[in-house]
Steps between C-alpha positions, in 0.01 A plus 500: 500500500805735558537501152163489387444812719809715404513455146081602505585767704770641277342428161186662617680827590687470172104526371429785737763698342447421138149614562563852654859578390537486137294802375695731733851313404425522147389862532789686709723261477515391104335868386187275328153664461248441770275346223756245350626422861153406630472255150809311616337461795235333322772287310673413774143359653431371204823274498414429853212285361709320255752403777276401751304236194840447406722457763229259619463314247899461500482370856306272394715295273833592606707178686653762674221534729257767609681685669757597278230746314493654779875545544545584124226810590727623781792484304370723213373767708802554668683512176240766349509714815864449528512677172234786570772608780775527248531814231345225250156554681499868422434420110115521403555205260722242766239623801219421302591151406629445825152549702333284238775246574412559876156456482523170262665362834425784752145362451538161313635330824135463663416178354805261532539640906095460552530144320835420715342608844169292437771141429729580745238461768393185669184376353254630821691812529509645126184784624735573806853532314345739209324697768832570757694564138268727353465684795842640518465560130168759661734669748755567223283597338337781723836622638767493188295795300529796766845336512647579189293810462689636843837380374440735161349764695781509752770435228382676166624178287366155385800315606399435879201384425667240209775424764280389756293263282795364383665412802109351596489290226911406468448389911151303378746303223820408746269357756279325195856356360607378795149306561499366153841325567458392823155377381661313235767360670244418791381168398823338538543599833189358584498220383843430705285604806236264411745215418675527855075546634455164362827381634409545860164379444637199393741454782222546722273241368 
């Protein structure tokens, strides 16, 4: 659930941002016309739809497992806001293409983490796991806006508000790495365990 609940949190605060940042960004930051910067808004929801059809359908058939959607999603948004915080950000056409890229997976990561949290969950406890999960996704969700807009008002720039999402969702993906391997890697060590279980079981009898 650690993982579950961090990588939720994070990706859903990568959302929050996507959704009340970009106009503003776009606007002061890459000099583009309220009107057009509004309509990559619209894009950039627009690709949000594609990912999350997508990136689900993906999950679906990938041997990698489930999971790794998810990863992949965290990966790419720190890449995209990565580059917003360089000078490459500042031009209309990179910005542009970069907050469609981030809400392909900014928004596209819903379905592989909803489908992930409902199979990781015992059988009787599926209601109780997506309910916990999706209720730290609802306090990110109510405190992360104000957030970031304090962090521009207080600073004048974008790049706090990118930072801190960032480090959010690059925290969410060395904690989900480490699970996935120790997951992995997990069944061998059990199965030792059981092996020495039966052992002593044996002895007993």
């Amino acid at each position: 659930m650690t993982k579950i609940m961090l990588s939720g949190a994070s990706l859903v605060s990568v959302q929050c941002g996507i959704g009340i940042l970009p106009v503003l960004y776009l606007h002061e930051t890459a000099s583009v016309g309220a009107g057009t910067a509004a309509l990559v808004l619209v894009v950039a929801q627009g690709a949000g739809v594609v990912g999350r059809i997508g990136l689900a359908g993906w999950s679906d058939r990938s041997s990698s497992g489930r999971y790794v959607s998810v990863m992949t999603c965290m990966v790419a948004v720190i890449t995209g806001m990565a580059v917003l915080m360089t000078p490459l950000g500042r031009s209309p056409l990179i910005a542009c293409c970069v907050l469609v890229w981030l809400g392909l997976f900014g928004f596209g990561w819903y379905g592989p983490w909803v489908a992930y949290v409902a199979e990781s969950a015992p059988p009787s406890r599926t209601g109780f796991a997506l309910g916990l999960a999706m209720s730290v996704n609802q306090v990110a969700i109510v405190v992360v806006p104000p957030v970031l807009g304090l962090l521009k008002d207080l600073t004048h720039s974008f790049e706090p508000a990118w930072g801190l999402l960032t480090a959010m969702t690059a925290v969410a993906l060395i904690v989900s790495t480490r699970a996935e391997r120790r997951r992995r890697h997990g069944p061998h060590r059990t199965g030792a365990v059981t092996t020495r279980s039966g052992l002593d079981t044996a002895r007993k009898r």
